[in-house]
C-alpha positions in Angstrom: -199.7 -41.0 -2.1 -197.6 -37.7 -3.3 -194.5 -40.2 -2.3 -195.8 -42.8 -5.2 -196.7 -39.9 -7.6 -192.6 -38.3 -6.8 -191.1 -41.8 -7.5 -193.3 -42.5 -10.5 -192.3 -39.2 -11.9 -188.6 -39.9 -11.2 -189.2 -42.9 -13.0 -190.8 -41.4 -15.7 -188.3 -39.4 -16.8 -185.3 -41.5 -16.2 -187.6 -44.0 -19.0 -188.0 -41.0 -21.2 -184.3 -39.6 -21.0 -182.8 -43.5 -22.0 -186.1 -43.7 -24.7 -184.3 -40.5 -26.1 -180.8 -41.8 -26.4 -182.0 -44.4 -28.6 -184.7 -42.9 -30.8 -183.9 -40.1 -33.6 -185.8 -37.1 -34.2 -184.3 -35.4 -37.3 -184.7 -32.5 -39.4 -183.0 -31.4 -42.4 -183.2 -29.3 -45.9 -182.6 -30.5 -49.3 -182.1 -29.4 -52.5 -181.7 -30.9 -56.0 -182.4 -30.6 -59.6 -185.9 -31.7 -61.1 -186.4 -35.1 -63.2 -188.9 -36.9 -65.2 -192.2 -34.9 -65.9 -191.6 -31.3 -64.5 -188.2 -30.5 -66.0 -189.9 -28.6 -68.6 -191.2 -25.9 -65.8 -188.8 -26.1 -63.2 -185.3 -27.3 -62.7 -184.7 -27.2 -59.6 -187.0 -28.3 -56.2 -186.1 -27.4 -52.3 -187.6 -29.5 -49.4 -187.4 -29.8 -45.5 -188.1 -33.0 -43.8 -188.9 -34.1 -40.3 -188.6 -37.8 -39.2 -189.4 -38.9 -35.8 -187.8 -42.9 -35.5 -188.2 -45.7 -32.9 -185.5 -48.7 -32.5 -187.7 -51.4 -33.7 -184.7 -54.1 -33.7 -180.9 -53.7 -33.6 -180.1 -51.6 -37.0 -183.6 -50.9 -38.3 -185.8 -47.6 -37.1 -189.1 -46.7 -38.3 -191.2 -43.8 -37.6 -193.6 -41.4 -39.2 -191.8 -38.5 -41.7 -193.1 -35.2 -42.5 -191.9 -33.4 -45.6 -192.1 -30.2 -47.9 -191.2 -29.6 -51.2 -191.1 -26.7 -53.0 -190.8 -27.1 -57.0 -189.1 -23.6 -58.3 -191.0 -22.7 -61.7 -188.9 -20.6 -64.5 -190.5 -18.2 -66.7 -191.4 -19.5 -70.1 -192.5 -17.2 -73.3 -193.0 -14.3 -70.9 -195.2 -16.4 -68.1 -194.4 -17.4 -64.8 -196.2 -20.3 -63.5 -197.3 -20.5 -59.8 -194.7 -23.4 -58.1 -195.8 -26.6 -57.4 -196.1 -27.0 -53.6 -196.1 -30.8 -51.7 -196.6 -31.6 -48.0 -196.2 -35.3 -48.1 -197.1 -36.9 -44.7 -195.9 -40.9 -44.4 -193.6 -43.1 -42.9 -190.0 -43.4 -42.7 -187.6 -46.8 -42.5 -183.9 -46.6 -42.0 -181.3 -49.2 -42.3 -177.9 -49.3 -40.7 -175.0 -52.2 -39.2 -173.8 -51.0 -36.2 -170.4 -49.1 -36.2 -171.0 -48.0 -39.9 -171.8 -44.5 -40.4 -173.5 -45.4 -43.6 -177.1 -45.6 -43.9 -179.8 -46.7 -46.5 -183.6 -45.3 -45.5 -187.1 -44.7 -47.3 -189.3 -42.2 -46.9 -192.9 -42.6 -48.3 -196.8 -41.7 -48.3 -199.4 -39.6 -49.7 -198.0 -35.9 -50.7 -200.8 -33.5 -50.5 -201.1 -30.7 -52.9 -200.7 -27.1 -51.5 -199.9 -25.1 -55.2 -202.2 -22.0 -55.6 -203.5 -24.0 -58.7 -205.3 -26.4 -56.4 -203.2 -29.7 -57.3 -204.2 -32.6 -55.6 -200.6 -34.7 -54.5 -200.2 -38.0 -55.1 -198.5 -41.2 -53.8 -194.6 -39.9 -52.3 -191.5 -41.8 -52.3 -188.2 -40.8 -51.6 -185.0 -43.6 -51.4 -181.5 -42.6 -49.9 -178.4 -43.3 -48.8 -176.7 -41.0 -46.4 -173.6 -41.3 -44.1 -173.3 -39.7 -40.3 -170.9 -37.4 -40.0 -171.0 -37.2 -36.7 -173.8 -38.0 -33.9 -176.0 -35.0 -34.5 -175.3 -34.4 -38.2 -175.3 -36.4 -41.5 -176.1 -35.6 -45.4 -177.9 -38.0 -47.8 -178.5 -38.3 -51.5 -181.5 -39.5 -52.4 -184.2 -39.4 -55.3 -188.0 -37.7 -54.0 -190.8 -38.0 -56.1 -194.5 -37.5 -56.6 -196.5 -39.8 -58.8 -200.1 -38.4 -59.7 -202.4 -39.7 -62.1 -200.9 -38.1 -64.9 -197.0 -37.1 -64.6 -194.7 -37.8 -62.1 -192.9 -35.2 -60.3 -189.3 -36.0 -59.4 -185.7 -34.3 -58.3 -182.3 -36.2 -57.1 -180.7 -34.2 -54.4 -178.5 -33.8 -51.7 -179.6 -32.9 -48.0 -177.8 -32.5 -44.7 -180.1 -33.4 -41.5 -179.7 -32.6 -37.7 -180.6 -35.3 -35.2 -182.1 -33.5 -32.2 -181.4 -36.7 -30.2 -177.8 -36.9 -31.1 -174.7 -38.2 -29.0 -173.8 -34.5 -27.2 -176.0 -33.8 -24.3 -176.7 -30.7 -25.0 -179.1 -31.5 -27.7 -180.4 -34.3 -25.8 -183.8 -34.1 -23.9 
């Protein structure tokens, strides 16, 4: 029996090491200048993201995304509004031929509100194109934006991302 359980394990992780050669985990930070509905409070937003993606056919990977954005307010007639503060939590969809280190993805979902004025989020979105720079590295330019039931929130940026699952070995799992 501990024979089975030894060669099941073996197995196990040979399956998991060649399942992490082909997935992505990434994580990145942004930064951009606001858009649309905000620009009269803040003009500029950062953000971190987190995408975990599976192979689903040859060129296409889809995954779930977690994000955070951070809307930087600027002082207006002598008051400083609290910042406007969005964990959006969603899916992600990323598009790419092979041998082309260009890429066209979509992040999108609900963003929950997590301001100190108790703002409730909205529906998230966030299109971009980005090119690899190498295996573990690549920057994007994208648009991200929350749409409430009143304004929408919105800033085009640029980011730079890390795959944790890149080429090199040493990042590998």
């Amino acid at each position: 029996m501990r024979k089975f359980f030894i060669i099941y394990l073996f197995l196990f992780s040979i399956n998991f090491n060649l399942t992490a050669q082909e997935n992505e985990f990434n994580v990145g930070i942004n930064g951009g200048v606001t858009i649309g509905n905000i620009e009269g409070v803040s003009s500029m937003a950062l953000g971190f993201d987190a995408n975990y993606l599976f192979d689903v056919f040859e060129g296409v990977k889809f995954g779930p995304s977690l994000n955070f954005i951070y809307f930087v307010t600027q002082e207006e007639n002598g008051i400083n509004p609290d910042a406007f503060i969005y964990l959006p939590i969603g899916g992600s969809i990323k598009f790419h031929s092979e041998g082309d280190d260009f890429y066209v993805a979509l992040d999108g979902g609900y963003a929950i509100g997590i301001s100190p004025e108790g703002d409730n989020g909205g529906i998230f979105i966030k299109p971009m194109v980005g090119y690899n720079i190498n295996e573990n590295f690549n920057v994007n330019l994208f648009y991200s934006g929350v749409k409430k039931s009143g304004p929408t929130f919105g800033y085009i940026g640029l980011g730079v991302a890390f795959n944790i699952f890149g080429g090199n070995s040493y990042y590998s799992l």
